[in-house]
Wavefront OBJ file of the C-alpha trace (Angstrom):
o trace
v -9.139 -2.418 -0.761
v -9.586 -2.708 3.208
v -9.455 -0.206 5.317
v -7.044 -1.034 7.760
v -5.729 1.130 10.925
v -1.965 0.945 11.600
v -0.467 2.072 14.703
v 2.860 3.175 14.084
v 5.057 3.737 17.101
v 8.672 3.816 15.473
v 11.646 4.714 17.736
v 14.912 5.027 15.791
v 18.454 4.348 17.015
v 19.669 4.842 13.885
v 23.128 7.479 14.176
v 21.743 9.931 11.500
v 17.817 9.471 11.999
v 17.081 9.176 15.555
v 13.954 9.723 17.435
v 11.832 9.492 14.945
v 8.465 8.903 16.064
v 5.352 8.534 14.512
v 1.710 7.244 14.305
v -0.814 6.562 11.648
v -4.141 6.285 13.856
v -3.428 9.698 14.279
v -2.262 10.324 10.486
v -5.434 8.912 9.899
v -7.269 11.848 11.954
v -5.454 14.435 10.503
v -6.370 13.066 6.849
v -9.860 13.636 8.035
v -9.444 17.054 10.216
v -7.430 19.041 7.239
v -10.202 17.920 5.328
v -8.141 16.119 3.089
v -10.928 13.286 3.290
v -13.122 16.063 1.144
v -11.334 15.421 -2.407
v -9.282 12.320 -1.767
v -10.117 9.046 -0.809
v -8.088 6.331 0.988
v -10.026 2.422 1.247
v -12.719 3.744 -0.533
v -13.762 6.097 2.244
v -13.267 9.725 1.409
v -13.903 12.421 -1.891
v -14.114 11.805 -5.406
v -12.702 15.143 -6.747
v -8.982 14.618 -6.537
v -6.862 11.313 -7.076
v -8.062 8.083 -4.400
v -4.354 8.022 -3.000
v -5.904 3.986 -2.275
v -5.238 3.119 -5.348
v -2.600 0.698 -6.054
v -1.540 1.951 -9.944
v 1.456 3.571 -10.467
v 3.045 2.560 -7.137
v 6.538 2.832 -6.949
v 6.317 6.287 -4.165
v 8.794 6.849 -1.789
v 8.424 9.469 1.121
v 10.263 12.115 -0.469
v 8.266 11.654 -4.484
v 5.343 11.896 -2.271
v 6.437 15.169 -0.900
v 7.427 16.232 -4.782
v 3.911 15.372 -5.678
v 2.403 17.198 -3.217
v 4.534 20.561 -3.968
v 3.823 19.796 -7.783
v 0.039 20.214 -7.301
v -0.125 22.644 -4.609
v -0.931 25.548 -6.377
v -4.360 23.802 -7.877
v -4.942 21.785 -4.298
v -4.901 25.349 -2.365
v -7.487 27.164 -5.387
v -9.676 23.836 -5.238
v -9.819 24.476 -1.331
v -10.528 28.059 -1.885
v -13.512 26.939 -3.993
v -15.041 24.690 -1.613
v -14.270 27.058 1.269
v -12.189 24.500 3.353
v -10.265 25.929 6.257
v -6.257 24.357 6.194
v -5.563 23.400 9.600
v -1.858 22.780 11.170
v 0.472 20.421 9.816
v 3.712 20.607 12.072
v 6.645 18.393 11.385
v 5.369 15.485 13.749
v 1.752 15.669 12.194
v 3.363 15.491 8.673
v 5.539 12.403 10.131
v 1.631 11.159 11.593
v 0.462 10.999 7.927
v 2.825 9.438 6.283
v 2.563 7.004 8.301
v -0.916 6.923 7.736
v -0.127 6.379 4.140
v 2.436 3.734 5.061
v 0.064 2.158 6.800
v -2.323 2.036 4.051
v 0.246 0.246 1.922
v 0.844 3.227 -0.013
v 4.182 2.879 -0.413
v 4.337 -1.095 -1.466
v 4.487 -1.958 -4.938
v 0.831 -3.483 -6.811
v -0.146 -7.111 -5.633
v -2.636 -9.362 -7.753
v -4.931 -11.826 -5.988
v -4.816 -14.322 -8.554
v -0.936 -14.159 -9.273
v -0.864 -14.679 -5.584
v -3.139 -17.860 -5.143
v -0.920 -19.276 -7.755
v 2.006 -18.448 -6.185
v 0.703 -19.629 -2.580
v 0.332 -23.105 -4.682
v 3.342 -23.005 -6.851
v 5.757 -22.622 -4.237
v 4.358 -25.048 -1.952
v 2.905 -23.216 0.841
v -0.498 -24.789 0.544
v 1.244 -27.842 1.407
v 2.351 -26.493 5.008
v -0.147 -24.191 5.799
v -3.907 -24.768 6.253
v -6.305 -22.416 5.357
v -8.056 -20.309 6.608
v -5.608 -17.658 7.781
v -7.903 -15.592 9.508
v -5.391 -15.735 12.930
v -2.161 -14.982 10.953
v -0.901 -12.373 12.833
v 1.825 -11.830 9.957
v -1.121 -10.115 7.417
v -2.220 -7.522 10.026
v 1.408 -6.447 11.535
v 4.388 -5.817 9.140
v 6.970 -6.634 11.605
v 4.961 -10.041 12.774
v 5.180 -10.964 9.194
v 8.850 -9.985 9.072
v 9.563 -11.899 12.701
v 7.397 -15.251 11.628
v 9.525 -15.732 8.111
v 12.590 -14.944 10.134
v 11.662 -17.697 12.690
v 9.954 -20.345 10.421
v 13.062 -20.555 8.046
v 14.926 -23.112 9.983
v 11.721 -25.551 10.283
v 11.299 -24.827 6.421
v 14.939 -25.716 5.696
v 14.275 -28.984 7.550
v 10.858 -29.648 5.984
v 12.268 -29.323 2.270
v 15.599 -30.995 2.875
v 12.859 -33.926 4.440
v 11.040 -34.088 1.247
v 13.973 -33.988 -1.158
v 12.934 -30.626 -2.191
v 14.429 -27.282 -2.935
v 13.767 -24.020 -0.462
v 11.411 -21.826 -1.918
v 13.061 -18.562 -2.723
v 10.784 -15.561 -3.246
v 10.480 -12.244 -5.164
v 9.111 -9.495 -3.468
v 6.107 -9.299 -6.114
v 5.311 -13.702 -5.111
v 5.358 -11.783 -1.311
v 3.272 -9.288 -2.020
v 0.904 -10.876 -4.534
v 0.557 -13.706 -2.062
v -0.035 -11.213 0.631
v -2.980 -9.351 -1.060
v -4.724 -13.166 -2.077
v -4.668 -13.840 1.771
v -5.852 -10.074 2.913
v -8.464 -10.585 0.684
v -9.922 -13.886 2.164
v -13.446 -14.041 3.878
v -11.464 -14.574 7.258
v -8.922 -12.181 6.915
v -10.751 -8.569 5.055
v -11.970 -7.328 8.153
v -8.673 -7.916 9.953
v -7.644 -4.555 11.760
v -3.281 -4.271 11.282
v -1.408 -2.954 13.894
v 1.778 -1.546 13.425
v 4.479 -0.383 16.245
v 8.133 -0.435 15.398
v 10.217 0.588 19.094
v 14.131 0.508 20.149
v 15.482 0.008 23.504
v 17.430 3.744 24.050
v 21.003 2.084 24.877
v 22.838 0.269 22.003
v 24.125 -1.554 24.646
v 20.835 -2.455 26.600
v 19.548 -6.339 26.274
v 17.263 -6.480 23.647
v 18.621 -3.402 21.905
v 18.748 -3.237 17.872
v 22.731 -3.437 18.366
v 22.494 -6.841 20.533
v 19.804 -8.482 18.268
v 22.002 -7.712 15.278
v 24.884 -9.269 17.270
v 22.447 -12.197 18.615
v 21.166 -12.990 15.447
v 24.329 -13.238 13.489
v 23.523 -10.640 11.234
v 27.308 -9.065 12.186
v 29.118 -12.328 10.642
v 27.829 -10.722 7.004
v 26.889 -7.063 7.486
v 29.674 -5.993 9.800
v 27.224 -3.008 11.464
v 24.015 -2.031 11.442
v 24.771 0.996 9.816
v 26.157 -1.271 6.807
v 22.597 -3.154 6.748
v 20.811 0.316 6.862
v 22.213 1.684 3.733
v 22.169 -1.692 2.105
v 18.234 -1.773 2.998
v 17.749 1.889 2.749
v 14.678 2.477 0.683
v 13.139 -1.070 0.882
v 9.473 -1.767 2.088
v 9.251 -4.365 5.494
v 7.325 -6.572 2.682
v 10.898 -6.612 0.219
v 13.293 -6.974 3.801
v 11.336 -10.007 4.603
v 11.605 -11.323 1.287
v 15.352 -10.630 1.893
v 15.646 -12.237 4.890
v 13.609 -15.632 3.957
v 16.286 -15.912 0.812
v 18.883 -15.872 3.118
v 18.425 -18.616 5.007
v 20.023 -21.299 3.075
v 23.021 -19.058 3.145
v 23.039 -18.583 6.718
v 22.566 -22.450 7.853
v 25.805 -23.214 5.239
v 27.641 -20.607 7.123
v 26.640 -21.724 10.867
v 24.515 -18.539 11.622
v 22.902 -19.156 14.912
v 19.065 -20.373 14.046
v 17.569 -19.697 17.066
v 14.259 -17.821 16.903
v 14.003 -14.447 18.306
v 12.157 -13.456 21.402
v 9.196 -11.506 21.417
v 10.175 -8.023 20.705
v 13.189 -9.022 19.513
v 12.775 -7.928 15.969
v 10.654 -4.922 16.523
v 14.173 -3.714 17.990
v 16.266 -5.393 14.794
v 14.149 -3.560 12.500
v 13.826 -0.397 14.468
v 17.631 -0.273 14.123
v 18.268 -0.339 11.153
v 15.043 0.469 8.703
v 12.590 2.911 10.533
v 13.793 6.136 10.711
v 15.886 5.975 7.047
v 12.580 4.568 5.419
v 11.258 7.954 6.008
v 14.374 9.973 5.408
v 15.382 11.193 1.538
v 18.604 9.687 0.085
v 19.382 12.026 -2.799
v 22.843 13.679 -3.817
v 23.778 16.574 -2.465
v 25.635 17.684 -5.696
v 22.530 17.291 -7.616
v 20.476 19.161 -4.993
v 22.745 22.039 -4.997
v 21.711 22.392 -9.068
v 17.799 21.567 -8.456
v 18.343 24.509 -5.390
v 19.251 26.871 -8.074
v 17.102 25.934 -10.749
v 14.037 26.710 -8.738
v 14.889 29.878 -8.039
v 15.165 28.784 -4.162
v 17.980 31.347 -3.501
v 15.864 34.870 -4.878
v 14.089 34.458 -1.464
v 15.882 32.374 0.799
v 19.407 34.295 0.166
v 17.524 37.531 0.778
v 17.066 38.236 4.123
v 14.358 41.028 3.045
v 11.999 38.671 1.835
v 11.560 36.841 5.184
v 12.646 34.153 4.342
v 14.820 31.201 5.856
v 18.830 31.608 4.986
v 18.831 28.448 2.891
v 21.121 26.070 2.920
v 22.392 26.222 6.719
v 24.573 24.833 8.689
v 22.818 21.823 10.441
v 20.074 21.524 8.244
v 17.669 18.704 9.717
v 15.083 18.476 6.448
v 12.970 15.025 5.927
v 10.050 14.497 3.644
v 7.682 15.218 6.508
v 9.533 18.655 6.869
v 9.193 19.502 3.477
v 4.818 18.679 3.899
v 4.864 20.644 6.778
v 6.916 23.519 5.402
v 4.522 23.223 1.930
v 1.341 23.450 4.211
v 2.411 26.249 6.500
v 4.022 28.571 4.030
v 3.614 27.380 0.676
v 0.733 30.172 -0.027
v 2.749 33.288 1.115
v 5.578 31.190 -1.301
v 3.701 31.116 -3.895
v 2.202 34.726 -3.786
v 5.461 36.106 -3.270
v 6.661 33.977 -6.890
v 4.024 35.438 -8.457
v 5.274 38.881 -7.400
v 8.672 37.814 -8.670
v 7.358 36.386 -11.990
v 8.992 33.427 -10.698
v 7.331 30.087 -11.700
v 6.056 27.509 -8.514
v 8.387 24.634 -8.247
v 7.853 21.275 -9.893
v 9.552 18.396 -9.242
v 10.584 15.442 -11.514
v 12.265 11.900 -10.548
v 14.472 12.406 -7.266
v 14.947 15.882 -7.467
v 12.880 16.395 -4.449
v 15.351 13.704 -2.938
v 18.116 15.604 -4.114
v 17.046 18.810 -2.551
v 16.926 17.531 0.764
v 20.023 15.818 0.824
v 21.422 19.313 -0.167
v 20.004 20.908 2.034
v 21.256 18.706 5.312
v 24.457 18.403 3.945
v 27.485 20.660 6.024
v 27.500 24.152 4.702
v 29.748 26.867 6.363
l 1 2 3 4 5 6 7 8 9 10 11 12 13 14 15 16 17 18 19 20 21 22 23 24 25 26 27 28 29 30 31 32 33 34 35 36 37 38 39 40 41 42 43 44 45 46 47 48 49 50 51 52 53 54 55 56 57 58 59 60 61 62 63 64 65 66 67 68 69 70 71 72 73 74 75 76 77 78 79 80 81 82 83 84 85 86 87 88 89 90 91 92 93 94 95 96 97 98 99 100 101 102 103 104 105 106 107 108 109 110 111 112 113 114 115 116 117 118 119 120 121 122 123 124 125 126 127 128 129 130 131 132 133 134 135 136 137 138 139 140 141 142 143 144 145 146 147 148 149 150 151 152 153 154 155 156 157 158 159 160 161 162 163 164 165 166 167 168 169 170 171 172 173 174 175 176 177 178 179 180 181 182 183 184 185 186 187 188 189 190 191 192 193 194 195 196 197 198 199 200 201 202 203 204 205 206 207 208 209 210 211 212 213 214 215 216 217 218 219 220 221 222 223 224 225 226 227 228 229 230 231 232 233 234 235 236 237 238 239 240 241 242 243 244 245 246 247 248 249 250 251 252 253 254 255 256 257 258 259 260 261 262 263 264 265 266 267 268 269 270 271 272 273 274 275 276 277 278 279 280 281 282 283 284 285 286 287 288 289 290 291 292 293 294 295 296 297 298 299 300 301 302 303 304 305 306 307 308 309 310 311 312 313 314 315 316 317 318 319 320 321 322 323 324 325 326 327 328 329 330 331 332 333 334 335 336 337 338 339 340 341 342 343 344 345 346 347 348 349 350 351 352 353 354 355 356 357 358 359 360 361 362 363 364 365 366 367
């Protein structure tokens, strides 16, 4: 696998997720200064002693299992560092935002591609026909959002080439995508391509260029309504499965007169930023299960008893993430998990989306 350094600048307008901000060059230095380079490896660059989080088995993460992951091994992480004498530094909630971004950006979160399904693919559905290798200035392989922006803005030239040749569109799968993707990354041209990644939104809804007047622009409004609508629709998808989406959709949108015009530069940076950033990052769980996961674990013993020192748990405007629940693990998880052991109460582990669950209980309105 490459080692390839995102930038990720994202700026959210999104109602319920704004301002989220975040960047994986320096995600990338904190997986280095809090030593987690030591035991885990990322690219093939890194420790040998705990799991290579470059692998690309068992995919299928999503910000929040990551953060259940993490809490399920802490106890063992924390007596491995004691071993080896490492020093944690500070993870606050924007450094725990930095990182996993750092693992976004490190395709951490995409499903497994195959090379060879994806040279097949790249010939079965015709592409080799159009597009003349090599690839090496594809700015789609390095940037997510290029690649998102170029299918958006090809699929009116594609319509007209196939409809030319008598032949069908090519629909995708997000596995053809991404198979096809890691076939290309993996060309002699294209390995030592460095990505970069920045995902920003104009601050007024209303501003030219915004997310709000590119979804308006664009047509998206004749089928979505609102961008909220497209963000829960969307919610939980890579870039890599929304471009997908949006290359399927063209033959719908020429049948229903959706404008065609390509965007402008920057155009869909603010489009995606709109509706995708900030809630890619953000847990969608159920509150009603979280209340029952909040109880299970034992949550209340401390954080209902204000002797303890701990937070009053839930509370009213509760603002949890993933990212918050990394950066509470790191700061306070041994004192946690000391004061458990007083309590004979067992650390936390956390199956399927019960970390999800947790933190959708936790921001939901309590008295």
């Amino acid at each position: 696998m490459n080692r390839i350094s995102f930038v990720l600048l994202v700026s959210a307008v999104v109602a319920r997720a704004a301002g989220f901000t975040a960047d994986s060059a320096r995600g990338e230095r904190l997986f280095q200064t809090l030593s987690c380079i030591q035991c885990h490896s990322v690219g093939g660059s890194g420790g040998s002693s705990a799991p290579d989080l470059g692998r690309t088995e068992d995919r299928g993460f999503t910000p929040a299992s990551l953060a259940a992951t993490m809490w399920n091994h802490a106890p063992a992480m924390w007596a491995s560092m004691r071993e080896h004498q490492i020093v944690a530094g500070e993870l606050d909630r924007q450094s725990a935002q930095d990182l996993m971004a750092f693992f976004y950006a490190s395709r951490f979160f995409e499903q497994p591609g195959d090379a060879g399904r994806g040279k097949r693919a790249f010939q079965r559905l015709g592409c080799a026909g159009c597009h003349n290798l090599p690839v090496s200035q594809w700015q789609g392989l390095a940037d997510p959002i290029a690649l998102v922006d170029a299918m958006w803005n090809h699929r009116s030239q594609m319509l007209g080439a196939t409809a030319a040749k008598g032949v069908r569109f090519p629909l995708l799968s997000a596995q053809d995508l991404t198979d096809m993707l890691v076939y290309l990354r993996n060309l002699p041209g294209t390995r030592a391509q460095t990505g970069v990644f920045r995902i920003g939104a104009v601050s007024s809804s209303n501003a030219a260029g915004s997310g709000e007047a590119v979804f308006q622009s664009a047509g998206c409004a004749q089928c979505h309504q609102t961008v909220d609508a497209l963000a829960d629709r969307v919610q939980g998808q890579t870039l890599t499965e929304i471009a997908v989406e949006m290359w399927n959709h063209a033959p719908r949108m020429a049948a229903a007169g959706a404008p065609a015009a390509p965007l402008a530069p920057g155009e869909m940076q603010a489009l995606v930023s709109s509706f995708w950033a900030a809630k890619f990052f953000e847990a969608s769980g159920r509150p009603s299960s979280g209340s029952r996961v909040f109880a299970s674990k034992k949550c209340a013993v401390c954080h209902n008893d204000a002797s303890s020192g701990a937070p009053q748990l839930p509370s009213a405007g509760g603002e949890f993430s993933a990212a918050d629940m990394l950066s509470v693990l790191w700061k306070h998880g041994p004192n946690m998990l000391d004061q458990m052991k007083t309590k004979g109460i067992a650390w936390p582990r956390f199956e399927g989306t019960q970390m999800a669950d947790l933190i959708a209980y936790l921001n939901a309105r309590h008295p």
